[in-house]
N, C-alpha and C positions, 0 to 999 in steps of 0.2 A: 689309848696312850700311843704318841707317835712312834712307829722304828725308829732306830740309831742310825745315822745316816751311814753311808762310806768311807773310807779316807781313812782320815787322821782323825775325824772325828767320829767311828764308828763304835766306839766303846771296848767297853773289858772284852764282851762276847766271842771277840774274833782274836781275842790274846790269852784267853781265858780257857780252858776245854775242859769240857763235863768231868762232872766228879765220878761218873760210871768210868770214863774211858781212862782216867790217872789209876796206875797200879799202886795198889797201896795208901790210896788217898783215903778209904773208912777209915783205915787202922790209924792214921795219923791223926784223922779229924777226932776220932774216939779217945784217942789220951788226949789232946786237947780240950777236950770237952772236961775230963776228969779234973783237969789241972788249973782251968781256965774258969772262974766262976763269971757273971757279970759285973761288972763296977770295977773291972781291973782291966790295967796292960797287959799284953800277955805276947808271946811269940807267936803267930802262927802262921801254916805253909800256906803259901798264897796260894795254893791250888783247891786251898777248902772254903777260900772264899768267892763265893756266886757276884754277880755282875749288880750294880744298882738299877732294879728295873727303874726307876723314878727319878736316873738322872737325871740333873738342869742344865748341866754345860752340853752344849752341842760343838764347840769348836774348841780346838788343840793347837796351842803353836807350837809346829816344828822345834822353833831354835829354844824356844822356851824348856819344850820338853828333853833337849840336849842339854841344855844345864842342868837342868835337875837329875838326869843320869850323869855328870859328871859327877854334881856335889855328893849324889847316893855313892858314888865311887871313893870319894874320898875322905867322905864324914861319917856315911852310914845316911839313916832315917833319925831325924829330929823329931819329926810331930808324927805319933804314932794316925795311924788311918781309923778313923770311927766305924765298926758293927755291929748285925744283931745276931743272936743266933737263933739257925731257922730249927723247927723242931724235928728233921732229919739230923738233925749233930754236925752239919756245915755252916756258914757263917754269909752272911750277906751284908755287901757292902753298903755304907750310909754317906760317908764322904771321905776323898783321899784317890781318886781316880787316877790322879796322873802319876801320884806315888805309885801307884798299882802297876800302872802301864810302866814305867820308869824302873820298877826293879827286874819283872817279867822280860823289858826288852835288852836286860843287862845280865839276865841269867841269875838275880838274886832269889831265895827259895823262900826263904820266911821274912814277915815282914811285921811289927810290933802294932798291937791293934787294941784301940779302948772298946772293950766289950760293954754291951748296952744290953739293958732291958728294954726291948719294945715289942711293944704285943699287936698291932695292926698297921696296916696298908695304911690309914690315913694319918696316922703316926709318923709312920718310916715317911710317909712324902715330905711331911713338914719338915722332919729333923734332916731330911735330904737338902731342901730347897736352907730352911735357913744354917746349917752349918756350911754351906754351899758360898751363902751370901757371906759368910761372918769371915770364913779362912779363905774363899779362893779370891783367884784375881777375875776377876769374870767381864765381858764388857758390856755396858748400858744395854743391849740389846737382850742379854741371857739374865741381865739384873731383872728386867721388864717381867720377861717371862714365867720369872720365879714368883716374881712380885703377882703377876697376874694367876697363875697355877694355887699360888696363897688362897687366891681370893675366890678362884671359883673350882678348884680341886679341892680345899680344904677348906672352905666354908668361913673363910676370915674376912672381917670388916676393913677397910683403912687404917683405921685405928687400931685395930690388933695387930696388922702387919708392920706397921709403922713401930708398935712396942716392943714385938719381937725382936727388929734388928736394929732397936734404937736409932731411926732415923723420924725426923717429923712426917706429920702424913702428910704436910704438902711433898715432902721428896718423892712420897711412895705414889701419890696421883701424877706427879711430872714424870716418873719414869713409865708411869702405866699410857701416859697419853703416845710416847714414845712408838707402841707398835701401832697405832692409827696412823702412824707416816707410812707412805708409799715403798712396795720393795725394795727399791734402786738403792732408797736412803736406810732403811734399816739396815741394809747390804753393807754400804757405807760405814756406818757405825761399828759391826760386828771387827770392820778389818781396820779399824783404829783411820781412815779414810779423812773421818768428818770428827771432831769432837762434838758433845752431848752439851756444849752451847749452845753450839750453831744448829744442831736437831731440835733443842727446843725451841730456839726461836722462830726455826721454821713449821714449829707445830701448832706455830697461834695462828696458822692460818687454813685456809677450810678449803681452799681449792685446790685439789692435788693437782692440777697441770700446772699450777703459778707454783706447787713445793719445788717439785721438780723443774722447773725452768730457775727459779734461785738457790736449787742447790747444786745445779750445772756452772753457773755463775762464780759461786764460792769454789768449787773445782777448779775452773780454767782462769781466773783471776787472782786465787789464794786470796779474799778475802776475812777478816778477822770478824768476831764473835759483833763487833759492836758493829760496825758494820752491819753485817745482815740484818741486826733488831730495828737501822734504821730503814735500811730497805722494806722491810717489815712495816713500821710505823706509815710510811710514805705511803705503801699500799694500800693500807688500811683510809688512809686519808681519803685516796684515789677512789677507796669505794664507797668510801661514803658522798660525795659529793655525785659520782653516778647515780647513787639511789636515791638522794634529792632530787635531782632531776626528773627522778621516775615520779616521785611522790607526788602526789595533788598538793596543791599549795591551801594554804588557810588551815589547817585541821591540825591543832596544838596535840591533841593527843598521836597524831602520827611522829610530831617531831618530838615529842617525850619518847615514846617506842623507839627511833633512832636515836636517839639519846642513849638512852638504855643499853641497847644492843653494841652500843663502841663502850660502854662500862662491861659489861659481861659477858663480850664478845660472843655472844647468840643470837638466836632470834628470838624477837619479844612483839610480842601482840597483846595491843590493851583494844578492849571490847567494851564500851558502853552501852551499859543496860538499860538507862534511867540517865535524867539529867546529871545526878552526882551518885550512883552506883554505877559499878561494872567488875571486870575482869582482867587480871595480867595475867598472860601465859608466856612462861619462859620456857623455852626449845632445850632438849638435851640429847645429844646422840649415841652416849653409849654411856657404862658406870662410871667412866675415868670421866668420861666431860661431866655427870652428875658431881663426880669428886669436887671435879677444880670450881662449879660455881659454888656448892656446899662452903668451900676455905674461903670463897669472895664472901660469900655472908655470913661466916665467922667471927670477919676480922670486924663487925661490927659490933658485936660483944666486947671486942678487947675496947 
């Protein structure tokens, strides 16, 4: 599991201090405990709640987290914070972080908490990652991650992730193809820089020095979403006619395999065995590109 980074977005941990070193924090946590069954709201001192080792958000904004200490100023806590309780009689948090940071950094003590029953590690990640996805504001880049941690932290298909947060499972392959863009641009994204238009559109394509040279483009020009898909298309044009070029001429099953390859944007190699047997092999480079060709040959059933 990776540290917490620095900053603003290093977590509870550095706001938070052990439950050894708060005086009087057993005794608090211990009538809490008595009072507090699971399946309820309940008051409790934020000092009895431990950090979520399984958070998904990595990043904090500033002005963001000033409103939310104003509005904690002057409304209190609306949506109580989601945990579970560990079996030392303290409480670990599931979701509700900034509220955490946000009363902590206003000097608030207790803070109103839906107590859960969870019994394991692969549990708490889930119900981390998707109450994560369901209540916070998160951006495309921490949505991916969650999405991806689903799927190989907790052993979930497409399809089950996609149920969980009620989004189709093409959304949950478009966000996962997302971290296969180059740093600059994921970078982009996380600081609201680039919208998740124009990141997918630059995801159809396979040559990270041509991402990054059109998402330089889109920077210094402020080009729009449709735009870039046709710079996109054009490119795609561009390469196809160079790999003609390459190609031996006469040989129909070459130009069936290009064919191919601008329908499902891979590489495809057909192999003849026999005059009228042989072999397609279509290219995949990682689960999320398994994903998106899988939805291209779904939509042939519909």
């Amino acid at each position: 599991m990776a540290k917490l980074k620095g900053g603003l977005g290093k977590g509870l941990s550095a706001l938070i201090r052990p439950e050894s070193e708060i005086p009087g924090a057993a005794q608090r946590t211990a009538a809490a405990r008595q009072t507090a069954p699971d399946g309820v709201i309940a008051e409790l001192p934020i000092a009895s709640i431990a950090p979520n080792p399984f958070q998904p958000r990595a990043d904090f904004s500033p002005q963001a987290l000033d409103e939310l200490k104003e509005s904690i100023r002057q409304k209190g806590i609306i949506q109580p914070v989601t945990v579970r309780r560990k079996e030392s009689g303290t409480y670990e948090l599931i979701s509700g972080e900034r509220r955490i940071r946000a009363c902590t950094e206003i000097g608030v003590k207790t803070i109103p908490a839906y107590i859960i029953d969870v019994r394991t590690d692969q549990e708490m990640l889930e119900l981390a990652l998707i109450e994560n996805l369901q209540r916070e504001h998160l951006n495309p880049i921490e949505i991916a991650i969650s999405y991806q941690r689903l799927a190989q932290d907790v052993g979930l298909s497409a399809e089950e992730i996609a149920e969980k947060v009620s989004k189709d499972r093409s959304t949950v392959v478009n966000f996962l193809r997302l971290l296969r863009l180059p740093e600059e641009i994921r970078d982009a994204l996380r600081k609201e820089l680039l919208t998740i238009g124009h990141a997918r559109a630059i995801a159809g394509i396979q040559d990270e020095k041509l991402q990054l040279r059109i998402f330089k483009r889109i920077v210094s020009k402020g080009l729009n979403v449709r735009q870039v898909e046709q710079i996109v298309r054009e490119q795609g044009k561009k390469t196809e006619k160079k790999e003609s070029r390459t190609r031996k001429p006469g040989n129909p099953l070459d130009d069936l395999a290009q064919r191919m390859q601008q329908i499902l944007a891979t590489r495809v190699h057909i192999v003849a065995k026999s005059a009228d047997r042989g072999e397609i092999v279509i290219e995949y480079y990682s689960t999320d590109d398994l994903g998106r060709l899988f939805d291209l040959f779904s939509t042939i059933e519909r």
